[in-house]
N, C-alpha and C positions, 0 to 999 in steps of 0.2 A: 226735750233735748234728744240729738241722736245719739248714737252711739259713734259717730267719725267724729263728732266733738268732745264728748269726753273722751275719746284713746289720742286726738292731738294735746289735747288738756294736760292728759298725764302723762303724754311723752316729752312735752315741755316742761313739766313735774320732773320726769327721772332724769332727763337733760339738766335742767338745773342741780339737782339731786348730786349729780356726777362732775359739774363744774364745782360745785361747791364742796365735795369730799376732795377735788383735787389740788383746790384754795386751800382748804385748811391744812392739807396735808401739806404743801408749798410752804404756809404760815409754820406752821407744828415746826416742820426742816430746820426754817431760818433762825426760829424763837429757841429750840434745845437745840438743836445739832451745832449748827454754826459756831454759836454763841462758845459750845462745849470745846469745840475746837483751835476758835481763837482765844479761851480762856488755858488752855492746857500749852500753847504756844506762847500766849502772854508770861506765863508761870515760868515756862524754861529758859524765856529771854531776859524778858527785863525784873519781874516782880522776885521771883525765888533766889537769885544772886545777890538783890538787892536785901531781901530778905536774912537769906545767910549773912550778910556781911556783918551788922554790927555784933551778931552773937561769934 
C-alpha cells in the first residue's frame, strides 16, 4: 500500500467523520430542541388552559 492511498482513505474517513457529527447534530436539533419548543408552545396554548380549567 502507498501512502496517497491511505491519506485518500482517511480523508474519506474524516470527510465522513464530519458529515456524520453534522447528521447527528441536525438529529440531536430536531429530537430535543424542536420537540422542547413545540412542547412549551403546546403547553401555553392548548394543554395548560385546558389543564387549568377543571380545577
Amino acid at each position: 500500500m502507498s501512502n496517497g492511498k491511505t491519506k485518500t482513505q482517511a480523508g474519506k474517513f474524516l470527510g465522513i467523520m464530519k458529515s456524520a457529527i453534522l447528521i447527528d447534530m441536525v438529529i440531536v436539533y430536531s429530537l430535543l430542541i424542536l420537540p422542547l419548543k413545540n412542547y412549551n408552545h403546546f403547553k401555553n396554548t392548548i394543554a395548560y388552559p385546558a389543564l387549568r380549567l377543571p380545577f
